[in-house]
Backbone of each chain as ProteinMPNN parsed JSONL, in Angstrom:
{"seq_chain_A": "XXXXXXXXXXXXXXXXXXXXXXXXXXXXXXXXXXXXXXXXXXXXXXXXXXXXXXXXXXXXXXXXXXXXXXXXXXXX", "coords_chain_A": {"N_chain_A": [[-62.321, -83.207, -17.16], [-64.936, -85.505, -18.11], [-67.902, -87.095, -17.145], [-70.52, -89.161, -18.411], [-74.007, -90.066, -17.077], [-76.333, -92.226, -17.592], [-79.3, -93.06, -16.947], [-81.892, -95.427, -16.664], [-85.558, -96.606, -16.585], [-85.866, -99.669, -14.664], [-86.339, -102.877, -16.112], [-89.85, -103.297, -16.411], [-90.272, -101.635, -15.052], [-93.23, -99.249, -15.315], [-93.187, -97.349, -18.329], [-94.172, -94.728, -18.909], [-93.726, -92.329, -20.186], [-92.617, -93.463, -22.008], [-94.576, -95.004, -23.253], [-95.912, -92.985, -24.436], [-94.283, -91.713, -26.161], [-94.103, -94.061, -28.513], [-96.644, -94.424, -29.372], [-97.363, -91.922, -30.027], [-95.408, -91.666, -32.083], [-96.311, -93.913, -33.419], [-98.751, -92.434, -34.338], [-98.302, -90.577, -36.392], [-97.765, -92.186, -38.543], [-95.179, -93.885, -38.501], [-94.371, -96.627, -38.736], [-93.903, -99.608, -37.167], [-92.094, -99.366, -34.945], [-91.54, -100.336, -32.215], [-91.139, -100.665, -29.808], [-90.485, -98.337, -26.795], [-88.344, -96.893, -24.803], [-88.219, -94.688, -22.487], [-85.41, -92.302, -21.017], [-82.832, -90.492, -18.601], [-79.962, -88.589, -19.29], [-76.89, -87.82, -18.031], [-75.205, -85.413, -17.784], [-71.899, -84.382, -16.916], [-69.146, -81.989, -15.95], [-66.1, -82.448, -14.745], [-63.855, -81.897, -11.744], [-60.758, -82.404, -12.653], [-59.123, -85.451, -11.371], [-61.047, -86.704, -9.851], [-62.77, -89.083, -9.332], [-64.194, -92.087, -10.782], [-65.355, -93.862, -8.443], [-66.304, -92.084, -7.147], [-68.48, -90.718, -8.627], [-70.223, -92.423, -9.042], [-70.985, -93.269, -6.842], [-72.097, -90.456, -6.75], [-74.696, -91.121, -8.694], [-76.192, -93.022, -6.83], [-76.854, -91.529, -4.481], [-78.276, -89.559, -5.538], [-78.655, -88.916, -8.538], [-79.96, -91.356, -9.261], [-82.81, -93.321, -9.009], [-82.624, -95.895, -7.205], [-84.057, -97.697, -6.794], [-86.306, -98.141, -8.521], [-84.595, -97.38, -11.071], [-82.072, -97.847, -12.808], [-79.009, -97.331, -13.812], [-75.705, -96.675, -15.587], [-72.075, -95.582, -15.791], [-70.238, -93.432, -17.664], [-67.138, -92.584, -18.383], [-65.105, -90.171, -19.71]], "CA_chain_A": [[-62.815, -84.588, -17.141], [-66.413, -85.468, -18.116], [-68.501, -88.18, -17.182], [-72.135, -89.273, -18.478], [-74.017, -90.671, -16.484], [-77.144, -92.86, -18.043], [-80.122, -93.753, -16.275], [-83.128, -95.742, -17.391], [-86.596, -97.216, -15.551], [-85.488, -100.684, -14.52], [-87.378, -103.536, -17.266], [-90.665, -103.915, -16.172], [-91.017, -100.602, -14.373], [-93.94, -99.119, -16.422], [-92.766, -96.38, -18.601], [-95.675, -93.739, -19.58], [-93.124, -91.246, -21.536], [-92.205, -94.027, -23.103], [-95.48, -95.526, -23.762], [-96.32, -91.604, -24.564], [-93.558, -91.361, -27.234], [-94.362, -94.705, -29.018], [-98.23, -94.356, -29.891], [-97.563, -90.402, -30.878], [-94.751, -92.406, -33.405], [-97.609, -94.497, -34.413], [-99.863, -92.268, -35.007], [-97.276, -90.154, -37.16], [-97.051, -92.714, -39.552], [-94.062, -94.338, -38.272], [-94.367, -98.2, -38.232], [-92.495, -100.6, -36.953], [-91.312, -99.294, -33.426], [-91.917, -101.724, -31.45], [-90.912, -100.333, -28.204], [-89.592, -97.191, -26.683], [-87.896, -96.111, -22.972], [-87.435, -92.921, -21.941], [-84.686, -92.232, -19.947], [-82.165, -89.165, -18.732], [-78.297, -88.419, -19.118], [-76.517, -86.598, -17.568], [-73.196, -85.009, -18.537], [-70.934, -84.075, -15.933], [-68.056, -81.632, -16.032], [-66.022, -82.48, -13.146], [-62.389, -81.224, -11.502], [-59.513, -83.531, -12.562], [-58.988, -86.201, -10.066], [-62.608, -86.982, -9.724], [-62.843, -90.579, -9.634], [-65.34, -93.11, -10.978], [-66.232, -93.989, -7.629], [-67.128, -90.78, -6.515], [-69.107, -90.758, -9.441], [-70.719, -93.662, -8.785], [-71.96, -92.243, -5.121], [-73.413, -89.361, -7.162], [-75.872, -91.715, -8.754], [-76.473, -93.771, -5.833], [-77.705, -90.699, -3.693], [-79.009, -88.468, -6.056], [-78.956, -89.282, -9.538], [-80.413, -92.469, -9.603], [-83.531, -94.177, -7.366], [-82.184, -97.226, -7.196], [-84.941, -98.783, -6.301], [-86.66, -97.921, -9.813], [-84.085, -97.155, -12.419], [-80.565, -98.846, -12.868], [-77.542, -95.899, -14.362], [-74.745, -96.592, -15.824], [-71.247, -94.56, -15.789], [-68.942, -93.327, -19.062], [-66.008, -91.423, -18.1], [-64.43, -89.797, -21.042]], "C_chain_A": [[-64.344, -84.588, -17.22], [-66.905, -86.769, -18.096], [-70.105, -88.274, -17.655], [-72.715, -90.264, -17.537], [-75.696, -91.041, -17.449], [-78.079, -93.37, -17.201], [-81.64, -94.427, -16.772], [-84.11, -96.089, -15.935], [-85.76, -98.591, -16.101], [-86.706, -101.7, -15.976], [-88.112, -103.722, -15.861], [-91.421, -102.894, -15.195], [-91.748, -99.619, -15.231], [-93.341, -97.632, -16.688], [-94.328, -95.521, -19.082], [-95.084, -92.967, -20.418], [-92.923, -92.222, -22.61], [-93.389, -94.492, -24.33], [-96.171, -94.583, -25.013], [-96.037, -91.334, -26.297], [-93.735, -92.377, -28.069], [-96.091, -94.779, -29.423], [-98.078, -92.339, -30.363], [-96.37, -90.607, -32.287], [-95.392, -93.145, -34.107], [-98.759, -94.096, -35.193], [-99.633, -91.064, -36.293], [-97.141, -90.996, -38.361], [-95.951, -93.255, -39.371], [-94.185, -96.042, -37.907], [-93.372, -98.996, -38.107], [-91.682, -99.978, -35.858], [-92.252, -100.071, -32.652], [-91.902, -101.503, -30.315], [-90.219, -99.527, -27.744], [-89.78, -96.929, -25.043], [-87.392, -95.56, -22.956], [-86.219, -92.95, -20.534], [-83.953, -91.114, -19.817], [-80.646, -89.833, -18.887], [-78.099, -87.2, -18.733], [-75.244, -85.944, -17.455], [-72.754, -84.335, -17.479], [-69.379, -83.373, -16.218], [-66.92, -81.523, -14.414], [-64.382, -82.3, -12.713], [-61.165, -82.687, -11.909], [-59.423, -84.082, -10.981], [-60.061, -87.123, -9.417], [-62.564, -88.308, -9.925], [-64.224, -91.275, -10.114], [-66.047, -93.47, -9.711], [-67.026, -93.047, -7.262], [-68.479, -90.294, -7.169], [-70.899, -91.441, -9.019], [-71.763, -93.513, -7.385], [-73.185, -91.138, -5.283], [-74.646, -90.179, -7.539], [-76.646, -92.741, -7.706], [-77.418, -92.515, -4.664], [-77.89, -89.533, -4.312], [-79.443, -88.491, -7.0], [-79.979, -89.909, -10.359], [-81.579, -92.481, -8.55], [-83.707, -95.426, -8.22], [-83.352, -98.23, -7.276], [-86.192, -98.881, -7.584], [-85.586, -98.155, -11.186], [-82.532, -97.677, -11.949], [-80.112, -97.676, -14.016], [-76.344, -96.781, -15.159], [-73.77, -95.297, -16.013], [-70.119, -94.326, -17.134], [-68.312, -92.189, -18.44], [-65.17, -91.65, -19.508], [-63.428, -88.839, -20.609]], "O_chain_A": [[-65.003, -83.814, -16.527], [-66.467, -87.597, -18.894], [-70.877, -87.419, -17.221], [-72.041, -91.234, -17.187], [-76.208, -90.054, -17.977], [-77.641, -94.326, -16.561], [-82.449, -93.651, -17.28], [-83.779, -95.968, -14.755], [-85.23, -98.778, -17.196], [-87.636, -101.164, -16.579], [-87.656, -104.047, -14.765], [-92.538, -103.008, -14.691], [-91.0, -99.012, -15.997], [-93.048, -96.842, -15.79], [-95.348, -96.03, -19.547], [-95.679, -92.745, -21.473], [-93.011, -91.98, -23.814], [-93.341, -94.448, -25.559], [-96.71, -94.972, -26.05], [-96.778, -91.01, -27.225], [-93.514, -91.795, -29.131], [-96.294, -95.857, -29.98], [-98.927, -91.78, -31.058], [-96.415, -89.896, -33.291], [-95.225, -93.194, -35.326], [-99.445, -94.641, -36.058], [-100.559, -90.701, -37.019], [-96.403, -90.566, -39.247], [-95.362, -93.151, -40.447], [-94.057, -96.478, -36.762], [-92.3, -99.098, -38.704], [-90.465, -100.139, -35.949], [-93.469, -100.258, -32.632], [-92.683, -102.136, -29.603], [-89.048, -99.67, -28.095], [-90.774, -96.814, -24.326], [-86.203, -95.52, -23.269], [-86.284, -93.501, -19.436], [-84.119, -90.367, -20.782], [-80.249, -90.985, -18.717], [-78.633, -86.1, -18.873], [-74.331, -86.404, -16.769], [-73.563, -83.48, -17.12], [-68.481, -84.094, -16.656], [-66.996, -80.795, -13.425], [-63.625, -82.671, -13.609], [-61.009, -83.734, -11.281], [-59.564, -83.515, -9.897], [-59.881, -88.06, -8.639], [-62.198, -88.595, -11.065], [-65.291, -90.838, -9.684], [-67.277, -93.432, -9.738], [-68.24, -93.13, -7.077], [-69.366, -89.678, -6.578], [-72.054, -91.056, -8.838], [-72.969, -93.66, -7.187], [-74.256, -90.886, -4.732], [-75.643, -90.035, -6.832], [-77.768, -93.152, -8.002], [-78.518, -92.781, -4.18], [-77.69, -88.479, -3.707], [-80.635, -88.187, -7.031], [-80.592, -89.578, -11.374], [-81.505, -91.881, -7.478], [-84.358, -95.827, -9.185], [-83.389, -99.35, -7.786], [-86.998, -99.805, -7.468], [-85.788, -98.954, -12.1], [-82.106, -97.805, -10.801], [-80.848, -97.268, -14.916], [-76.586, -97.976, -14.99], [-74.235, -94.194, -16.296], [-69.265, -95.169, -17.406], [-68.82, -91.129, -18.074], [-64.773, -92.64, -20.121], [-62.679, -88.314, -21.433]]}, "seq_chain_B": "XXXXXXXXXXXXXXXXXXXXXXXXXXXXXXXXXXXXXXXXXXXXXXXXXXXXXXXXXXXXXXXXXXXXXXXXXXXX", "coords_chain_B": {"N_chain_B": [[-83.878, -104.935, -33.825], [-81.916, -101.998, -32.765], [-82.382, -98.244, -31.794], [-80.719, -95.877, -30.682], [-81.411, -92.745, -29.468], [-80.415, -89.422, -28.468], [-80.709, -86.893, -26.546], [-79.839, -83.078, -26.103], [-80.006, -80.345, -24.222], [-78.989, -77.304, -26.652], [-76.127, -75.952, -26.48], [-75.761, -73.159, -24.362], [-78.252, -72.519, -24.597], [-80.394, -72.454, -21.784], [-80.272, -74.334, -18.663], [-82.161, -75.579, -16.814], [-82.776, -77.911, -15.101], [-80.139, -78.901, -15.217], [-78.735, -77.281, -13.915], [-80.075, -77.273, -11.395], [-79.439, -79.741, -10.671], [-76.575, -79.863, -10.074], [-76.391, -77.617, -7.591], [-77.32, -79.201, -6.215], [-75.78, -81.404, -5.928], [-73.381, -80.08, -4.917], [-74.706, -78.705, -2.768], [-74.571, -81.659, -1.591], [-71.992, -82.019, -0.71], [-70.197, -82.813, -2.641], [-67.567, -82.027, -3.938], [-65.425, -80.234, -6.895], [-67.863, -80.425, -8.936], [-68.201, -79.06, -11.883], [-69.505, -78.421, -13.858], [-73.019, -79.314, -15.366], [-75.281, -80.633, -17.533], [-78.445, -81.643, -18.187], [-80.055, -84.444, -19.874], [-82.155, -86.197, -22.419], [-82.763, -89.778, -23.02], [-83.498, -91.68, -25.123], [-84.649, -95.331, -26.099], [-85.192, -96.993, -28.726], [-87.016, -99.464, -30.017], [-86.765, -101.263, -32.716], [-88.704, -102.15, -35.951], [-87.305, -104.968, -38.047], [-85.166, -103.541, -40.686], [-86.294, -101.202, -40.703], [-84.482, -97.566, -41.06], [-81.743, -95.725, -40.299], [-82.327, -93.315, -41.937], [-85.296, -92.73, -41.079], [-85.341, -92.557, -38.526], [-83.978, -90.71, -37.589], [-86.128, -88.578, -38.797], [-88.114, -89.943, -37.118], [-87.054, -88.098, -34.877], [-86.493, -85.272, -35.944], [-89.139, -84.758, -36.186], [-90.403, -85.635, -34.256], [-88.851, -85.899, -31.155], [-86.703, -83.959, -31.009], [-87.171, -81.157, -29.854], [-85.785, -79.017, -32.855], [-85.161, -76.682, -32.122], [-84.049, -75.798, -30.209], [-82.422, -77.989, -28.872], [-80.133, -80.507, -29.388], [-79.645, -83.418, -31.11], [-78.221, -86.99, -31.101], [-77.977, -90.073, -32.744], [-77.682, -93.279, -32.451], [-77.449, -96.118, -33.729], [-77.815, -99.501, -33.288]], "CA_chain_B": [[-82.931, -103.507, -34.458], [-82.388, -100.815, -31.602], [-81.892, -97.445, -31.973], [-80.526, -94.705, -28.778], [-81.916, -91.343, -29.427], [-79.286, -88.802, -26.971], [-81.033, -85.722, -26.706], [-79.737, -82.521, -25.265], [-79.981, -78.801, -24.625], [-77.711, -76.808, -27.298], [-74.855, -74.977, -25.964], [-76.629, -71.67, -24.304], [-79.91, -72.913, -23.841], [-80.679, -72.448, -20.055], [-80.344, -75.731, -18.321], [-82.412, -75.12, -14.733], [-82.428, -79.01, -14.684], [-78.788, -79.12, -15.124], [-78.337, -76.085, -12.455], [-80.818, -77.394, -10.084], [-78.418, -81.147, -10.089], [-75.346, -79.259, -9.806], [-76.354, -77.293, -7.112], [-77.835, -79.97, -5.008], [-74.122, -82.142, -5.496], [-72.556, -79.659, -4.051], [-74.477, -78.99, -0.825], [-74.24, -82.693, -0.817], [-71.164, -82.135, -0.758], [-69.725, -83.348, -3.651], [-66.969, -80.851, -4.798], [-65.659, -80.695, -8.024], [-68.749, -80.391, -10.17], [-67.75, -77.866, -12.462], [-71.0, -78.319, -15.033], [-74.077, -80.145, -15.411], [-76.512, -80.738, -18.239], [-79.16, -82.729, -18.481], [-81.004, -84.018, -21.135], [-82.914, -86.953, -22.313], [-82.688, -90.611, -23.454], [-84.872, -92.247, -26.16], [-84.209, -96.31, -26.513], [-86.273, -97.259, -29.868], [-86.889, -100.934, -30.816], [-87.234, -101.043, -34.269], [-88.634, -103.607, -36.911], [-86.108, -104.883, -38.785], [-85.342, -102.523, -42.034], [-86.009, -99.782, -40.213], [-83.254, -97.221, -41.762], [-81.509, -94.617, -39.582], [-83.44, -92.127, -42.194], [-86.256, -93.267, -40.444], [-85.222, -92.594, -36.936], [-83.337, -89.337, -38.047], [-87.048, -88.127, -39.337], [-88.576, -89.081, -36.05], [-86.031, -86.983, -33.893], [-87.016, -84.215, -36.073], [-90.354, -84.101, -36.108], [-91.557, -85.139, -32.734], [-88.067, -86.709, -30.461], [-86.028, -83.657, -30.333], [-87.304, -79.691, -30.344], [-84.411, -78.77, -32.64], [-84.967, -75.152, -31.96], [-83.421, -75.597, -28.645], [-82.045, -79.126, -28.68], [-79.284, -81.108, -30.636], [-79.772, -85.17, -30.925], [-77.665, -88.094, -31.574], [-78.742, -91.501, -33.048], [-77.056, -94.887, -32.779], [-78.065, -97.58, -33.902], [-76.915, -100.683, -32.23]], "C_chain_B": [[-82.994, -102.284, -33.129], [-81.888, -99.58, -32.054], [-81.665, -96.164, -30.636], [-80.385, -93.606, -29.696], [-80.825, -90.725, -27.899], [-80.157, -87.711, -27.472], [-80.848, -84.361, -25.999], [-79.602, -81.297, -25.748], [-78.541, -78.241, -25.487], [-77.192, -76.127, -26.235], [-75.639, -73.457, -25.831], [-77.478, -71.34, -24.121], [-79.907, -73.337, -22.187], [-81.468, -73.922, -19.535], [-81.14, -75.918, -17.034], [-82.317, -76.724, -14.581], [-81.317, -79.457, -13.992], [-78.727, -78.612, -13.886], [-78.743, -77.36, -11.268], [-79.627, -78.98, -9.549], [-77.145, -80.752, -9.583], [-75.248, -78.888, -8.522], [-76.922, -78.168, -5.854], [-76.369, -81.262, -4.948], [-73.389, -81.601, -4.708], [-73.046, -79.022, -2.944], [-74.869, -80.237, -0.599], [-73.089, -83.268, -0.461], [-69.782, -82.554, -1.678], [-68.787, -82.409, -4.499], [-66.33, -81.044, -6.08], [-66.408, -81.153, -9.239], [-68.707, -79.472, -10.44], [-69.038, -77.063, -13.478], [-71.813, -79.552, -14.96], [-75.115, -80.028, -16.07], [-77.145, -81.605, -18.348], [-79.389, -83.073, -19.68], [-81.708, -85.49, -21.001], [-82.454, -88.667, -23.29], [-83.564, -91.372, -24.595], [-84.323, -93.959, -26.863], [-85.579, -96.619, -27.668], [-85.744, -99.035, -29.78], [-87.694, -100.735, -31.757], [-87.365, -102.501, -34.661], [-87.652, -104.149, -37.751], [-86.074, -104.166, -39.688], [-85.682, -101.656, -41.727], [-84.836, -99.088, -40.705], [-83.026, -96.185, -40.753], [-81.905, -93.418, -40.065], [-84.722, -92.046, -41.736], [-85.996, -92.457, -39.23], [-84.838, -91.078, -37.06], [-84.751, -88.645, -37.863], [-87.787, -88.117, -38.05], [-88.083, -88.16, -34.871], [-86.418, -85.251, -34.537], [-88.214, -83.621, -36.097], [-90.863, -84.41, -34.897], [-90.227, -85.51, -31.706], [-87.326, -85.255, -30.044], [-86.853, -81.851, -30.454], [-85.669, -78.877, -30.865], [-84.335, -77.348, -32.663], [-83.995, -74.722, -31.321], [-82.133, -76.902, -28.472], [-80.67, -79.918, -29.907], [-80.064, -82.574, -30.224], [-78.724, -85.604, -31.616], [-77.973, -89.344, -31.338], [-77.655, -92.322, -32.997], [-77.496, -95.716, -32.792], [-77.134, -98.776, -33.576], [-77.686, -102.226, -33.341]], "O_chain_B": [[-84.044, -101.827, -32.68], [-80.891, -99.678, -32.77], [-82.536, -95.77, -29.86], [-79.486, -93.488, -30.53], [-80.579, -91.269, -26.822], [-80.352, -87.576, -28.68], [-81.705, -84.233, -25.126], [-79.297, -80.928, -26.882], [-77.387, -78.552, -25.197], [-77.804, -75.787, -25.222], [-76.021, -72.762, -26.773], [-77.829, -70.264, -23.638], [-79.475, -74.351, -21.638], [-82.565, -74.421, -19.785], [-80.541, -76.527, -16.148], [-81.54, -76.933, -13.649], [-81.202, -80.034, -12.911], [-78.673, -79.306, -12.871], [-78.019, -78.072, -10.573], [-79.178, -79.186, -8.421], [-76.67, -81.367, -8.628], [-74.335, -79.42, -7.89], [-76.919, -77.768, -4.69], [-76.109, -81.874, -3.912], [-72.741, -82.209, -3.856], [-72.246, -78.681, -2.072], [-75.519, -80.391, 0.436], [-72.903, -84.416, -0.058], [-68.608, -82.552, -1.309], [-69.141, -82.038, -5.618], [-66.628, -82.134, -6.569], [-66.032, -81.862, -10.173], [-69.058, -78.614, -9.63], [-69.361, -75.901, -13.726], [-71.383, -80.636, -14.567], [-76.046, -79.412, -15.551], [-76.564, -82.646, -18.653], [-79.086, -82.334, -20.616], [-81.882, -86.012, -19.9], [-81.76, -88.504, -24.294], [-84.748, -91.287, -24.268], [-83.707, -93.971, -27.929], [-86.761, -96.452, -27.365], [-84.662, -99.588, -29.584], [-88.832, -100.268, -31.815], [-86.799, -103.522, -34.271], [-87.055, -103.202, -38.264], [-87.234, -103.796, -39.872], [-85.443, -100.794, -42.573], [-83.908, -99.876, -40.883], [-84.038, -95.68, -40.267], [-81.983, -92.446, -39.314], [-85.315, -91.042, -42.131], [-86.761, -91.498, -39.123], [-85.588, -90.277, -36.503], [-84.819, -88.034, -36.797], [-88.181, -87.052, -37.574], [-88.837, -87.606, -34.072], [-86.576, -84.266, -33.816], [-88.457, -82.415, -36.053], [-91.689, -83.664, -34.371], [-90.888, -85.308, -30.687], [-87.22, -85.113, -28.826], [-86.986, -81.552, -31.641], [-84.788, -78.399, -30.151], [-83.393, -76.824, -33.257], [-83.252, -73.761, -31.522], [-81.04, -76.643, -27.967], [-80.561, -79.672, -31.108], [-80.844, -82.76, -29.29], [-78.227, -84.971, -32.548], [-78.209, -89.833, -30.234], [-76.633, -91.965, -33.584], [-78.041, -96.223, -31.812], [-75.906, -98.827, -33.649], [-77.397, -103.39, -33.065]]}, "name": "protein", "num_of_chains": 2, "seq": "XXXXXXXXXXXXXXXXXXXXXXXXXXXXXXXXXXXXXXXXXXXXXXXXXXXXXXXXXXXXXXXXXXXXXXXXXXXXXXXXXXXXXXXXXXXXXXXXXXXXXXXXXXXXXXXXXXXXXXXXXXXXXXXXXXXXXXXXXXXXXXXXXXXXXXXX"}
């Protein structure tokens, strides 16, 4: 069983990789990005049985800081 | 126009990220994490007409190191 788990900076929490990776695309010659946020995933191989919630706990106390960045969960 | 950049270590490339999450789930107890890779996110806002040869081009030249790295684009 594998889950991803997705985490970004919340809107409005200032990104700098992002800011980072959009002006080194600009200065590349690349026009027309308009806006770029960095964020992680994180792929999870995990024992049958493993539930979404449990999941869900992982990003809550470890994954994620909540209090910055908002996750989402894909179980595949 | 958005485009999600997925970017992650190939198969074999030494993950200490990955490790280091793995190994802190499970003395938080969290059993049943079997594997764990990290990697990285990249949300683009594009101008319109932007083409996914576009986005492709910057993943290879500055988004993903594909020495080490695979990527996958979607455009949304």
């Amino acid at each position: 069983m594998k889950a991803t788990v997705t985490v970004m900076l919340k809107p409005g929490v200032l990104d700098p990789q992002g800011e980072a990776v959009k002006s080194a695309l600009g200065a590349m010659g690349f026009d027309g990005v308009e806006g770029v946020r960095q964020g992680k995933v994180i792929e999870l191989d995990l024992a049958p049985g493993t539930t979404e919630a449990q999941v869900t706990d992982m990003c809550e106390k470890l994954l994620a800081n909540t209090v910055i960045e908002s996750y989402r969960v894909e179980i595949a």
